[in-house]
One Martini backbone bead per residue (centre of mass of N, CA, C, O) as a GRO file, in nm:
protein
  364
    1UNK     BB    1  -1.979   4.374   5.757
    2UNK     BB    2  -1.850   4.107   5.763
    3UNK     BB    3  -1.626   3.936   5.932
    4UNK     BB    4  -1.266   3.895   5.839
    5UNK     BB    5  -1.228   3.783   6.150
    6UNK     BB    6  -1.222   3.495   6.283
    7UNK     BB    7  -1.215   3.629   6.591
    8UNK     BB    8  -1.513   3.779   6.548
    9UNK     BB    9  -1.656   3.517   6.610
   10UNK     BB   10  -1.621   3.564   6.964
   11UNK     BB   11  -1.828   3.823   6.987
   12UNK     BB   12  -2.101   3.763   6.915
   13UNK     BB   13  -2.362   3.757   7.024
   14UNK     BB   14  -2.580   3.574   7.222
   15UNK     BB   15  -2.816   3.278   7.179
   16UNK     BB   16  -3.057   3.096   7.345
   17UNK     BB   17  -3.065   2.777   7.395
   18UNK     BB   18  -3.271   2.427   7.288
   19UNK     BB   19  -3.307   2.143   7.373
   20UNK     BB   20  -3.324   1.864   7.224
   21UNK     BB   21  -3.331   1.530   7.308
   22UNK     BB   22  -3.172   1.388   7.056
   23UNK     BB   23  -3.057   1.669   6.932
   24UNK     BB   24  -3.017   1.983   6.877
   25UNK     BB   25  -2.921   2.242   6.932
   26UNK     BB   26  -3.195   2.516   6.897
   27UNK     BB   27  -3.343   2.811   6.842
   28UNK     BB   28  -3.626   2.876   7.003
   29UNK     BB   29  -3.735   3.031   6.724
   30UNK     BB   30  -3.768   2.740   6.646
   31UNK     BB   31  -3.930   2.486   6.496
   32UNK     BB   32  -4.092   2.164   6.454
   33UNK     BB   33  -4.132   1.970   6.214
   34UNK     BB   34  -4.368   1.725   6.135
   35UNK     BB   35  -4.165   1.631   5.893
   36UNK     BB   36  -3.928   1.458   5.767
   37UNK     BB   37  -3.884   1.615   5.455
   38UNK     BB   38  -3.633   1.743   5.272
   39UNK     BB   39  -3.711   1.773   4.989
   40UNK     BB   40  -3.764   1.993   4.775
   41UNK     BB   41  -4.033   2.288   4.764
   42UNK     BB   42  -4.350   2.376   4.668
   43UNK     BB   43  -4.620   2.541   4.520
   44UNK     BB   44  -4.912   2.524   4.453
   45UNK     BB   45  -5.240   2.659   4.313
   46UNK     BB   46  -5.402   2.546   4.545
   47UNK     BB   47  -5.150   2.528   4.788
   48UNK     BB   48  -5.016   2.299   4.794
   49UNK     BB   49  -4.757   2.073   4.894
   50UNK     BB   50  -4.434   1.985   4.710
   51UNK     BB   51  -4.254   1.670   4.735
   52UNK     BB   52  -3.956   1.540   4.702
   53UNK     BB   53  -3.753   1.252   4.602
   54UNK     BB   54  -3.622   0.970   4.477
   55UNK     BB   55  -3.908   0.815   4.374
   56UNK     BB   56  -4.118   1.067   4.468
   57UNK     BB   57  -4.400   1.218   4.594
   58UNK     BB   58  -4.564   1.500   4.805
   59UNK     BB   59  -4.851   1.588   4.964
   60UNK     BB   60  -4.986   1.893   5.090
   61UNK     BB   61  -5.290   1.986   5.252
   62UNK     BB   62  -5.194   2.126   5.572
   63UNK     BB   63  -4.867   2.254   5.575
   64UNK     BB   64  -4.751   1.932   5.633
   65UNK     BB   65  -4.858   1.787   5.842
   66UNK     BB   66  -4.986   1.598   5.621
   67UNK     BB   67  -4.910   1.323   5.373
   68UNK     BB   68  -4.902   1.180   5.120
   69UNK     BB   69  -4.874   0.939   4.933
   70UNK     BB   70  -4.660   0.793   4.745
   71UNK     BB   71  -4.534   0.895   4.444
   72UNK     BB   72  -4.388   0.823   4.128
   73UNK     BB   73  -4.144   0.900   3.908
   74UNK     BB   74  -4.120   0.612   3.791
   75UNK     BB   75  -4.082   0.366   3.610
   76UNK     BB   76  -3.953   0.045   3.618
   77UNK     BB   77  -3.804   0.102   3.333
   78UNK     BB   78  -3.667   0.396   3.481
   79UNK     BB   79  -3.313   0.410   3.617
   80UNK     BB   80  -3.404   0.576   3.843
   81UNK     BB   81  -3.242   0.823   4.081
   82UNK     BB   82  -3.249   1.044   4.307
   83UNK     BB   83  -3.074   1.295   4.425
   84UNK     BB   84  -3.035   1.492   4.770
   85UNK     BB   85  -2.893   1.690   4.539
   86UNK     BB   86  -3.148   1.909   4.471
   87UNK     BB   87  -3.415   2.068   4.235
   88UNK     BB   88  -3.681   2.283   4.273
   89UNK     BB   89  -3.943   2.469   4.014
   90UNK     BB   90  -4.223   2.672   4.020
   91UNK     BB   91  -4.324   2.859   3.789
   92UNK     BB   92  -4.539   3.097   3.637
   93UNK     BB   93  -4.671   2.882   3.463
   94UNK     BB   94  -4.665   2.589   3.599
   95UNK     BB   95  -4.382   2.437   3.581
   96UNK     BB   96  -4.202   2.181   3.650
   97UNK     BB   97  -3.857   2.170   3.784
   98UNK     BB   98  -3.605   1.896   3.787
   99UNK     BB   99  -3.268   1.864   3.964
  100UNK     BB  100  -3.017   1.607   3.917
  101UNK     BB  101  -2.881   1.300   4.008
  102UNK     BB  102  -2.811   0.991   3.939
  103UNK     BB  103  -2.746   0.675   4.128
  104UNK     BB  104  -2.736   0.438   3.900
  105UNK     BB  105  -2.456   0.588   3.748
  106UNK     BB  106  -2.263   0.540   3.927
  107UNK     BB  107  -1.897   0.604   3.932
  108UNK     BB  108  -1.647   0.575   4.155
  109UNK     BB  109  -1.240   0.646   4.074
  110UNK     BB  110  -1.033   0.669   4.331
  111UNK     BB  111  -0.697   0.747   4.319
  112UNK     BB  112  -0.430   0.834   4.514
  113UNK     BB  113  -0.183   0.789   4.321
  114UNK     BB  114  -0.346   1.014   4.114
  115UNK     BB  115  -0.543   1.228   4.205
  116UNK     BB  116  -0.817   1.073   4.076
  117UNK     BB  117  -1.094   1.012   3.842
  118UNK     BB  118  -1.120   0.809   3.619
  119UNK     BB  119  -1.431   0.794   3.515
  120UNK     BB  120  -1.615   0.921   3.602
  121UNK     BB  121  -2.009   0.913   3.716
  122UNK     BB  122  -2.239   1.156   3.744
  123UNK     BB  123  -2.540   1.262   3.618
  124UNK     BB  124  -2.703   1.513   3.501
  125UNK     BB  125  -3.071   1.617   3.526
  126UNK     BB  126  -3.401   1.681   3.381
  127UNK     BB  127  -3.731   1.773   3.439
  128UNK     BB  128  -4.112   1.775   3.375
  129UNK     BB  129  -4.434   1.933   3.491
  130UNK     BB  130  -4.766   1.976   3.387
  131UNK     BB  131  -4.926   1.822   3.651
  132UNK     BB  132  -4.813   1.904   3.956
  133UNK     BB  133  -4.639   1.599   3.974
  134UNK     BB  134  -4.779   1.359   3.892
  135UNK     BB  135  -4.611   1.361   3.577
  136UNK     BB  136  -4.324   1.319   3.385
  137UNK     BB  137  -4.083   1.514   3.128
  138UNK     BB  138  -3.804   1.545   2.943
  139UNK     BB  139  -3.568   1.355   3.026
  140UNK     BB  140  -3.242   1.526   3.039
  141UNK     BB  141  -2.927   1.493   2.977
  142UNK     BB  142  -2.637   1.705   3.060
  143UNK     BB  143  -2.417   1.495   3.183
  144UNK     BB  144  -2.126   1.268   3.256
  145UNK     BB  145  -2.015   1.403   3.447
  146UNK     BB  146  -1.895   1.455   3.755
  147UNK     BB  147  -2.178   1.509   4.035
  148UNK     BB  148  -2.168   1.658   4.319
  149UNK     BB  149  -2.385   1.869   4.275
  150UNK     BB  150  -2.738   1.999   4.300
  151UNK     BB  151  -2.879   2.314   4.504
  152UNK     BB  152  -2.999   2.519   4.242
  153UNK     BB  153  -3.323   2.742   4.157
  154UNK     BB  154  -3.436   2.973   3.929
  155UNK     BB  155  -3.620   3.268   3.854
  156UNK     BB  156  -3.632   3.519   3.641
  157UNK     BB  157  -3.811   3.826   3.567
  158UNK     BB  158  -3.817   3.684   3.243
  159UNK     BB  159  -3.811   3.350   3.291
  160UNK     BB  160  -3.587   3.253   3.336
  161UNK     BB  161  -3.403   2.917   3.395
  162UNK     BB  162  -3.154   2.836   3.664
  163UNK     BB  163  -2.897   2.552   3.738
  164UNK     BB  164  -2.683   2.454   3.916
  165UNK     BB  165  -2.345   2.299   3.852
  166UNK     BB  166  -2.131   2.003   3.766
  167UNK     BB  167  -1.789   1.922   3.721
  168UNK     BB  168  -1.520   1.685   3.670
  169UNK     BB  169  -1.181   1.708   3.685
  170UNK     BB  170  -0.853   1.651   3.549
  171UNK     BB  171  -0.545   1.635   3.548
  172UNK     BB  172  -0.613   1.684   3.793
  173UNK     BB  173  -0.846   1.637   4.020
  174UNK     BB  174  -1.164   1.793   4.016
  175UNK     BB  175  -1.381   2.098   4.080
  176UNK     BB  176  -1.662   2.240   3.881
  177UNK     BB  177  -1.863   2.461   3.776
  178UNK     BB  178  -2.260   2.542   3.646
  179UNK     BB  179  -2.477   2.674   3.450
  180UNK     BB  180  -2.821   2.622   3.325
  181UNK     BB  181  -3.043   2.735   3.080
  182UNK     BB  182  -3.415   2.875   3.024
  183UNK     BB  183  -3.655   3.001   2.791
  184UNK     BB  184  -3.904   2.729   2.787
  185UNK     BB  185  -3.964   2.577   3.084
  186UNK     BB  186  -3.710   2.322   3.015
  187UNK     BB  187  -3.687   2.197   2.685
  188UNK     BB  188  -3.443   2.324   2.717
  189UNK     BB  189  -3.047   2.374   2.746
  190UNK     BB  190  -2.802   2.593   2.855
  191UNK     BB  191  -2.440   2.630   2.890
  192UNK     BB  192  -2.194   2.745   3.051
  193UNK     BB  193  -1.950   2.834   3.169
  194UNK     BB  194  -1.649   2.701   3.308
  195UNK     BB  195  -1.541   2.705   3.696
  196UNK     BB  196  -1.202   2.684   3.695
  197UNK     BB  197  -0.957   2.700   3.984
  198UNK     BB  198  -0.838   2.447   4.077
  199UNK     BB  199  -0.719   2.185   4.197
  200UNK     BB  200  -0.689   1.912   4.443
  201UNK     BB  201  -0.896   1.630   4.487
  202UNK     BB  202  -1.228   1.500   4.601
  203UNK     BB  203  -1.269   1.827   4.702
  204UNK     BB  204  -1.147   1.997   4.506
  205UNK     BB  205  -1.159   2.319   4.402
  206UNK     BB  206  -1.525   2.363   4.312
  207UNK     BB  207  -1.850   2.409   4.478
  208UNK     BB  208  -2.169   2.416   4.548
  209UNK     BB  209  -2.363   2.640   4.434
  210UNK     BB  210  -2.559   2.961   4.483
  211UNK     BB  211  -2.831   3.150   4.382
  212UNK     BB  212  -2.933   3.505   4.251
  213UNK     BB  213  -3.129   3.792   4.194
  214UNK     BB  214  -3.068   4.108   4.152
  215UNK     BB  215  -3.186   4.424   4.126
  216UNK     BB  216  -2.990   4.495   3.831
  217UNK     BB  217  -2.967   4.171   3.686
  218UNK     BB  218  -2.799   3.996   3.820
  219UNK     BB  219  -2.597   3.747   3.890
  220UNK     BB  220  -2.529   3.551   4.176
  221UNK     BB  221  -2.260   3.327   4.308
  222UNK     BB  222  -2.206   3.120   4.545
  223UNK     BB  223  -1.896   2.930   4.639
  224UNK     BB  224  -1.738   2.636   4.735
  225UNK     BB  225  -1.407   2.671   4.929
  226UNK     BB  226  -1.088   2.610   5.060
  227UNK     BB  227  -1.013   2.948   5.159
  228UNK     BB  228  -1.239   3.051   5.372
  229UNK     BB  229  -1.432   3.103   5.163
  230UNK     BB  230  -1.616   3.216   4.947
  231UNK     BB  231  -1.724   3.271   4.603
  232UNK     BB  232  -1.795   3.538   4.350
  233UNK     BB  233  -2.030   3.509   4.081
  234UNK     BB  234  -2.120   3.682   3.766
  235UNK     BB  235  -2.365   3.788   3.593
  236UNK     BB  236  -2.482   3.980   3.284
  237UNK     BB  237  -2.665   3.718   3.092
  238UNK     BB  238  -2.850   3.511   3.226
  239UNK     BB  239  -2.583   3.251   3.232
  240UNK     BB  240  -2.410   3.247   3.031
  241UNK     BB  241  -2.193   3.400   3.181
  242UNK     BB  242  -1.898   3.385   3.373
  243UNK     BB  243  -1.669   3.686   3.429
  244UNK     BB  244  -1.668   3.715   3.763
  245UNK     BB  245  -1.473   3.713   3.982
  246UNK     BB  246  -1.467   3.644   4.351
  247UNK     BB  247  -1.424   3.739   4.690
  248UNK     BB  248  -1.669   3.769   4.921
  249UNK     BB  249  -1.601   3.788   5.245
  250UNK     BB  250  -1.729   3.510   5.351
  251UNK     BB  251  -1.697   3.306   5.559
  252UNK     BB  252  -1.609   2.964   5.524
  253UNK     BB  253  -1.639   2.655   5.502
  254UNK     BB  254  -1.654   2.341   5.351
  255UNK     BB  255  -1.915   2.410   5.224
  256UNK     BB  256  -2.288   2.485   5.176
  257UNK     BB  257  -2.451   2.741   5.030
  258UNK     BB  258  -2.778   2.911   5.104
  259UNK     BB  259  -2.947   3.114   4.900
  260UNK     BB  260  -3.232   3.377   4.962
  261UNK     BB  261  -3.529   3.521   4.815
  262UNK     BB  262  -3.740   3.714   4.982
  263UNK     BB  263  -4.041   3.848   4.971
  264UNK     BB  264  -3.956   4.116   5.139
  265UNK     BB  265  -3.613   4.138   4.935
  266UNK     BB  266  -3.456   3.971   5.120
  267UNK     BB  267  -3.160   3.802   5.192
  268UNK     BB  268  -3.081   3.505   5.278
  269UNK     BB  269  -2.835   3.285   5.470
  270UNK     BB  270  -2.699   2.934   5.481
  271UNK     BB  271  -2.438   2.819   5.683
  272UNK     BB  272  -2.074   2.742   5.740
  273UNK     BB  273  -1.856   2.847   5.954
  274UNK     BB  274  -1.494   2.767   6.052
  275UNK     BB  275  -1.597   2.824   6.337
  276UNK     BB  276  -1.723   2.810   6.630
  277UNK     BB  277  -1.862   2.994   6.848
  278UNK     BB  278  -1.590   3.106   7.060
  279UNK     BB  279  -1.388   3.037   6.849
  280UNK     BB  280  -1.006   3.034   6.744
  281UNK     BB  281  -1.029   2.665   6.644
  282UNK     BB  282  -0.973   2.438   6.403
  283UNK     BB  283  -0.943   2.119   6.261
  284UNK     BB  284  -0.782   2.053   5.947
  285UNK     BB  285  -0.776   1.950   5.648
  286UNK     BB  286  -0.588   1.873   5.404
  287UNK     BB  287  -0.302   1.903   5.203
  288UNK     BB  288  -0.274   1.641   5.006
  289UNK     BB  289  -0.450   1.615   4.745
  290UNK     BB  290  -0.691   1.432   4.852
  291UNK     BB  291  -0.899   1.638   4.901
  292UNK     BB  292  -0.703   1.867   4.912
  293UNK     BB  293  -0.447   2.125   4.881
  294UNK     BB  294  -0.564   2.259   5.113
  295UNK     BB  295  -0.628   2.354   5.379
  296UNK     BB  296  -0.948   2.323   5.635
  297UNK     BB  297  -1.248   2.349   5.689
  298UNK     BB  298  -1.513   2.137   5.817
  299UNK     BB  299  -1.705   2.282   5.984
  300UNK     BB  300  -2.083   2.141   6.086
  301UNK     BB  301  -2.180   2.197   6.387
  302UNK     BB  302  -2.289   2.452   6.262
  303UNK     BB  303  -2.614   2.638   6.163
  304UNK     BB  304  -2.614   2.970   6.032
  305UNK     BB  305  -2.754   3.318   6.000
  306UNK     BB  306  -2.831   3.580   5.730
  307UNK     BB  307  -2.947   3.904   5.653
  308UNK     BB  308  -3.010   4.102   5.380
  309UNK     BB  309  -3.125   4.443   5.257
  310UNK     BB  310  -2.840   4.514   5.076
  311UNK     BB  311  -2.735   4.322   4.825
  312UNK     BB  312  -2.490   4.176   4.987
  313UNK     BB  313  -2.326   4.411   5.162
  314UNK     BB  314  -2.455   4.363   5.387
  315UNK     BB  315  -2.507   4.187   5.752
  316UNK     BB  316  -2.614   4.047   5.975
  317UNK     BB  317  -2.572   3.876   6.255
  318UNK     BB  318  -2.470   3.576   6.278
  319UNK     BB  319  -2.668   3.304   6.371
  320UNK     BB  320  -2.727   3.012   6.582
  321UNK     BB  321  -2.941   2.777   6.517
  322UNK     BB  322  -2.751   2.510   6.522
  323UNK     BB  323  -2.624   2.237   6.754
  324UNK     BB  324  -2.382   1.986   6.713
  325UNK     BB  325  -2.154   1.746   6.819
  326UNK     BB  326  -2.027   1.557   6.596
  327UNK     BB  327  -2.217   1.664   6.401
  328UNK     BB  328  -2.345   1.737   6.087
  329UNK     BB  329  -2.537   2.083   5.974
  330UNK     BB  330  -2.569   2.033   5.636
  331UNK     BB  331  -2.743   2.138   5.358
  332UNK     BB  332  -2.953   2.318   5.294
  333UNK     BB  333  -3.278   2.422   5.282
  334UNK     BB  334  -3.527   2.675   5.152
  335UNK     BB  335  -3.889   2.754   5.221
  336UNK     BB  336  -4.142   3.025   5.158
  337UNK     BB  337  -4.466   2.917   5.241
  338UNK     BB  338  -4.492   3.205   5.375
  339UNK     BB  339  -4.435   3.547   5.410
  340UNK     BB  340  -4.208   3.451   5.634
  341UNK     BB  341  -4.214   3.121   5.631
  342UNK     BB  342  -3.972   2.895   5.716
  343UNK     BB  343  -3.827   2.581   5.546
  344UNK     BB  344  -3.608   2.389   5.707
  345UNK     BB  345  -3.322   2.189   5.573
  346UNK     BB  346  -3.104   1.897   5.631
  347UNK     BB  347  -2.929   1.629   5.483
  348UNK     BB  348  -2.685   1.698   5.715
  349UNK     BB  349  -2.858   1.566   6.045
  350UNK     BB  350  -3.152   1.637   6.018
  351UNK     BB  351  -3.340   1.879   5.988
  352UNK     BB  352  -3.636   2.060   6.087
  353UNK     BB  353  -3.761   2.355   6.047
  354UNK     BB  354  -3.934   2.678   6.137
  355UNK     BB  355  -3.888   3.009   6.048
  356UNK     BB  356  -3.908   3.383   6.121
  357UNK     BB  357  -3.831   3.690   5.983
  358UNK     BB  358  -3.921   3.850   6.258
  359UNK     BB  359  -3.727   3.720   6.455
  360UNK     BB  360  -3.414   3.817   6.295
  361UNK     BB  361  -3.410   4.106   6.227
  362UNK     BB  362  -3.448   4.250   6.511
  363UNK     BB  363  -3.111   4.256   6.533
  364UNK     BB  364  -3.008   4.493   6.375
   0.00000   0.00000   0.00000
């Protein structure tokens, strides 16, 4: 079980890096992709590689190597932007299906003496690709209250997709959760119960969570919070309603974790942890209910890495893949190209990594 002890995480075994010229230094173990592209990626039928970004799409037929130009994703006549935190993912059947907030209705009033942003809006949008990524459509808006991150999606072993979602709540401002689900490949989609912990601030509340399905058929979501550790909440009936709450036990910054099921049936985890390796203090936000309502960590400057075997109740021990003093390296997506060949990528820092899944079990 990962260790409840801040203290235990300056005993883990240290692991020697490699510097990049200008950038982070890096796990040996991991290469640098050879596109600057944020992605999230998927696999097409042919095997090209299709990413997602703000206006266009790009595809890849060399495995990454070189990209496609950029393809449009909206005509001149519609005033849509996708937001850097974004999700895609191509069915069993073949469709693409990407969600997203749209950055041109962006309206941010957040005021201190309030503690709250009354009438922001940032909403959350989906649509749909029938034909590889060429042409969208089905453009559907999910609601218009503020959204602060859409971070994953997956699709569970009966076909449904479900994907995280945000909503901020007012008097006092905070962040609450919820995911949307399809059973018909995105034609339509029904919300969550809305999961709101309280709290107060800009960054306050619950926020930015991460899914995966269990081998027992839970659905199971990690949760940012200022608590100093994420929360997960679980599904038992495909993400209709989120009934269990509680403490991971994962210690974790202020910041979002990527939860990924890889082909081998391990879980994947990529996070920020809340000290840096080897230390036993760093300086808190927050406490005034302007940021959020508690002091916390937002440690960003590591980006650590652990595997599970048995469905997230032991992990191997956490890994620093990178690590850059001053900068955030944070936000991660997780792409996997084959099996066990990941490709790594990070809104925040720009990492762009691809790292082999046989290279870090070995350590358990």
């Amino acid at each position: 079980m990962m260790c409840r002890l801040l203290m235990c995480l300056a005993v883990l075994p240290a692991v020697s890096h490699a510097i990049a010229a200008d950038g982070p230094v890096v796990d040996p173990r991991c290469e640098k992709l050879p596109s600057d592209l944020l992605g999230p990626f998927v696999k097409l039928a042919s095997g090209e590689v299709l990413a997602i970004d703000s206006n266009a799409t790009y595809v890849s037929s060399d495995g990454g190597e070189t990209w496609s130009d950029p393809r449009p994703l909206f005509s001149e006549d519609q005033p849509i932007k996708v937001s850097n935190e974004r999700a895609l993912l191509r069915t069993e059947s073949g469709v693409i299906i990407a969600a997203f907030m749209n950055l041109n209705e962006r309206n941010w009033t957040w005021q201190n003496e309030l503690h709250d942003a009354p009438g922001a809006v940032l909403p959350t949008y989906v649509m749909r690709s029938l034909d590889e990524g060429r042409t969208w459509q089905d453009v559907q808006k999910m609601h218009d209250d503020w959204s602060g991150a859409v971070r994953d999606m997956i699709e569970t072993r009966d076909g449904r997709v479900i994907f995280t979602a945000m909503k901020m709540r007012h008097d006092p401002g905070r962040h609450s959760v919820l995911t949307y689900s399809s059973t018909d490949d995105g034609v339509t989609w029904r919300a969550s119960n809305l999961i709101d912990l309280g709290g107060r601030g800009h960054h306050g509340g619950v926020t930015e969570p991460t899914l995966t399905e269990l081998e027992d058929g839970r659905l199971w979501m990690l949760i940012r919070t200022n608590w100093g550790e994420f929360w997960s909440a679980y599904s038992h009936d495909g993400g209709r309603f989120w009934r269990v709450l509680q403490p991971s036990g994962i210690e974790a910054s202020s910041a979002p974790a990527l939860l990924k099921r890889l082909e081998s049936g391990r879980l994947m985890l990529l996070w920020n942890r809340p000290l840096p390796e080897g230390k036993d203090e760093w300086p808190l936000s927050g406490g005034d209910g302007l940021w959020s309502d508690t002091p916390v960590s937002n440690h960003r400057e590591e980006l650590s890495l652990a595997f599970s075997s048995d469905e997230g109740l032991t992990w191997t021990d956490p890994v620093v893949i990178a690590r850059q003093p001053g900068t955030w390296l944070a936000y991660p997506y997780a792409f996997e190209f084959e099996p066990g060949e990941i490709w790594l990528t990070t809104m925040q820092g720009g990492l762009r990594l691809r790292l082999r899944e046989q290279d870090f079990v070995s350590l358990r």
